[in-house]
N, C-alpha and C positions, 0 to 999 in steps of 0.2 A: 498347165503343169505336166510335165513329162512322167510316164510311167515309172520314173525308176528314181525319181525326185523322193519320191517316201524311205526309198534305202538311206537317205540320208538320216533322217530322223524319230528311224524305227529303234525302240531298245535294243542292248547288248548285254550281254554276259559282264562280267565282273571286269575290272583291271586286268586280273590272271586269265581270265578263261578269253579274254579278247587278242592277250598273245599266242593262246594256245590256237585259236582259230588264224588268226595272221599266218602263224609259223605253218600250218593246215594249206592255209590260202597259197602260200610259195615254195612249200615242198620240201623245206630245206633239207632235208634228207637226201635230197637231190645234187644238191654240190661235189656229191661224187662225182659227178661223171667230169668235173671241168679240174676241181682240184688236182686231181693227180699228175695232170700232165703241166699245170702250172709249178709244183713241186719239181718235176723234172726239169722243166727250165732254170727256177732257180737253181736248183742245186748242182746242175752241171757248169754255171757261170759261175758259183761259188767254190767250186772244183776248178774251174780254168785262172780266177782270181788268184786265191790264197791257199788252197789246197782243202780248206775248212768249213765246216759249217756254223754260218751267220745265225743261230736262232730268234736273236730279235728281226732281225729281216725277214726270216721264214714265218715267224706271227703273222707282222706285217701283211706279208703279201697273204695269207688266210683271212684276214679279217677282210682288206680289199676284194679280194674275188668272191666272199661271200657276200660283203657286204652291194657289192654290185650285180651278183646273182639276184639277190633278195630284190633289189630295185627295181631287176629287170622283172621278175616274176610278175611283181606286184602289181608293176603296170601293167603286162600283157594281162592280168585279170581281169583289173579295172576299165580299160580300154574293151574287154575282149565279152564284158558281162552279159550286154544283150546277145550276141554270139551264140553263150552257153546257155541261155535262159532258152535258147531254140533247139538244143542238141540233147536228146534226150542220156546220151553220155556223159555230160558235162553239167547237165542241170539241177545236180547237186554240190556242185562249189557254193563256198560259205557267201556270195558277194550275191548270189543269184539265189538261195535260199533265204538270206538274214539274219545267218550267224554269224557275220559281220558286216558292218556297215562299210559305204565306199568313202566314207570321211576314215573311218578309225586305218582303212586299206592307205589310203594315203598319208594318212599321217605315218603309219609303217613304213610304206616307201620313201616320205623324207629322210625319217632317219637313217634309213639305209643307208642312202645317197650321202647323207652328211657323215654316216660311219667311213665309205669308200675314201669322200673324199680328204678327210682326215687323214685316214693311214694313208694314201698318198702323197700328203702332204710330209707325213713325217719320212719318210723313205726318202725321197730324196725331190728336188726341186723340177728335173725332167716329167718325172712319173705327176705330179701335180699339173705341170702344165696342160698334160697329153689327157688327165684324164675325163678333163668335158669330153673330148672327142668318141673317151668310150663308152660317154654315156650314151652319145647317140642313138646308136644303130639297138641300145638295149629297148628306147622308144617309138623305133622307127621300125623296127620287125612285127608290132602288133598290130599297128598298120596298113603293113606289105599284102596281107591278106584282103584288102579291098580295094588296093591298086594292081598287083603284080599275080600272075601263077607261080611265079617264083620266090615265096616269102621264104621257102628253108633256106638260099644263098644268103639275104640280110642275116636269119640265124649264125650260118656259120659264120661271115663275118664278123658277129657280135662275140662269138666264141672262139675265133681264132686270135683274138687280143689277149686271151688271157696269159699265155705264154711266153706273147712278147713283151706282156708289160712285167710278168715276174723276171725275165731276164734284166729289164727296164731298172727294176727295183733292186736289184742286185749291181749293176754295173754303171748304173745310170748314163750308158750308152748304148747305140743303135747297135743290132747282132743278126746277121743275115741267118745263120743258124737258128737262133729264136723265131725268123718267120715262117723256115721251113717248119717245124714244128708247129707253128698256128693254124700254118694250112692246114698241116694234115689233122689236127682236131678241129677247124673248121669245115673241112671234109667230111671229115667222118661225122661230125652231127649235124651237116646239111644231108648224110645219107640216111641217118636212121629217123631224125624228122620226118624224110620222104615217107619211111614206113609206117613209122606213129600214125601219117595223115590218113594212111590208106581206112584207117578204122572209120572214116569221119565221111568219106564219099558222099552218100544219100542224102546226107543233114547239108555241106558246103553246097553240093545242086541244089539244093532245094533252097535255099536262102542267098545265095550267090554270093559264099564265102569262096575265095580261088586259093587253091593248091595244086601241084602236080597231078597229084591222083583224081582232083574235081577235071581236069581237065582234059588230062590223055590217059585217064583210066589206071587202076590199079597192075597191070600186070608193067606196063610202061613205068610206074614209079618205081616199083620193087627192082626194075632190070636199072634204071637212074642209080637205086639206092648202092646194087651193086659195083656198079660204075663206081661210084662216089667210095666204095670202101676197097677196093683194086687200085684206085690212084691214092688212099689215106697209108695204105699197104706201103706203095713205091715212097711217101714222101716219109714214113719213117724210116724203110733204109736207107733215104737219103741223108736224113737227119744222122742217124746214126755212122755212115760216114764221113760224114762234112764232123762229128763231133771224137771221130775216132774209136768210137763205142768197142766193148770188149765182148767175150763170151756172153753172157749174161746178157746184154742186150738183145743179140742176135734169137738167142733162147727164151726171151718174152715177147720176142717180136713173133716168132715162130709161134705160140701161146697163143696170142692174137691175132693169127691169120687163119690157124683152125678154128677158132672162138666166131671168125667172123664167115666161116664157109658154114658151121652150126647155125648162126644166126641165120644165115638164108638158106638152107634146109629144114626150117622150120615155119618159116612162113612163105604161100603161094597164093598165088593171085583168089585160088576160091576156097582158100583155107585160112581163115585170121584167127585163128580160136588160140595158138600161141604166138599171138604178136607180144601181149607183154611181156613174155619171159625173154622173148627177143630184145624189144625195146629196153627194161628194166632191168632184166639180169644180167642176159649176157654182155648189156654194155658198159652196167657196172663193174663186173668182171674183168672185161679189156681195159677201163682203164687203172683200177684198183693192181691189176695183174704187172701192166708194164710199168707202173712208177716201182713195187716192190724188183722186179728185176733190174729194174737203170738203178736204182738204189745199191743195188749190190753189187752192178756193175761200179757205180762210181766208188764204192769203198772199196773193192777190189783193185781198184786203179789207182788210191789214196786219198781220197776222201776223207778226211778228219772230222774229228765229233769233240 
């Protein structure tokens, strides 16, 4: 019997306190960082549509990208638990302490999955078909870390879908517009992953977890991460004139590109002491920051409520 065979059939907390640890185990407080920019795709398709804002569609597409956030979490946990049970950083997750079990974590992750694929369904019959496809790569990036050095690309991958399927769910057609957009939030959280890892270095060599930073070193991933948010940079103003974007666009995108020179003034290859404010804040920030300006942008342009 496997060491981790007892997580299955160790006690738990109540009904309530097992969602509260679930919700704990997948962060969901975290959906910030994908939300906002799935909002902007919807909503600028629903501006190029009817001039209006769809609210049952914009549910929709909230329930979907959380609902598939949550899935994807849940499994990177699950998959990811002996991992953490080695990393003294992470060896307090509730899957690797036994404040939750990996049965009740999966049963979480079902329903997630059955929530996604749900609101998919209702939304429109494209977004349904397509959306096995994004389940994929949400199962196949916790993975990446014991085949590839390069698990943050599966990331961004995983997260540059989310924009294209809110355009998806809005139009229920293809929008080249909508992928440049994907990029560039698949970019940019294939670049701040790169940072996130840098914390993890010592623990990945020493277990032969692969990352960038396990790989070609911390100061190599930070100069990547930069890369990666110089090209997320160019494909918003691309975005923004492939969509026409007004004032207000240009002036959150500006927001955002000193948001993202702060961020890498704050972390250095032999200084991680503010990575999280990096990681967590400022890139809440960025994206919380340019949905409220393309928002005003597009009611400035006529956007209906």
């Amino acid at each position: 019997m496997s060491a981790t065979t007892p997580d299955l059939f160790e006690s738990e907390p109540r009904p309530h306190g097992k969602v509260r640890a679930f919700l704990r185990l997948v962060m969901i407080e975290h959906s910030v960082f994908a939300l906002p920019f799935a909002y902007i795709a919807a909503l600028t398709a629903m501006f190029r549509e009817k001039g209006d804002v769809r609210w049952g569609t914009l549910l929709l597409v909230t329930v979907a990208m959380v609902g598939l956030r949550t899935f994807a979490m849940a499994c990177n946990r699950i998959i990811d638990r002996e991992i953490d049970a080695r990393n003294p950083r992470t060896a307090r997750r509730e899957l690797v302490t036994g404040a939750l079990s990996v049965r009740s974590a999966w049963a979480g992750a079902l329903v997630a999955v059955v929530v996604f694929l749900g609101a998919a369904a209702l939304l429109n019959p494209l977004c349904l078909a397509l959306a096995p496809i994004a389940v994929v790569p949400m199962v196949v990036y916790p993975y990446g870390k014991r085949f590839t050095h390069y698990p943050h690309a599966i990331l961004g991958v995983a997260q540059a879908m989310g924009p294209i399927g809110a355009w998806l769910a809005v139009t229920g057609s293809w929008s080249w517009d909508a992928v440049i957009l994907g990029l560039a939030v698949g970019v940019w959280i294939g670049g701040f992953d790169l940072i996130f890892a840098c914390q993890d270095v010592a623990a990945d060599r020493a277990h032969g977890v692969r990352s960038v930073p396990a790989r070609f070193g911390i100061p190599a991933a930070l100069y990547g991460a930069r890369v990666c948010h110089a090209v997320t940079t160019g494909l918003l103003v691309w975005y923004g004139v492939a969509t026409h974007a007004g004032g207000f666009w240009w002036a959150g995108l500006a927001v955002v590109a000193g948001a993202f020179l702060y961020e890498h003034s704050i972390v250095k290859p032999h200084d991680l002491s503010r990575l999280n404010r990096a990681f967590f804040t400022v890139n809440g920030v960025i994206g919380i920051t340019l949905f409220l300006f393309a928002l005003c942008d597009l009611v400035a342009r006529g956007l209906g409520w």
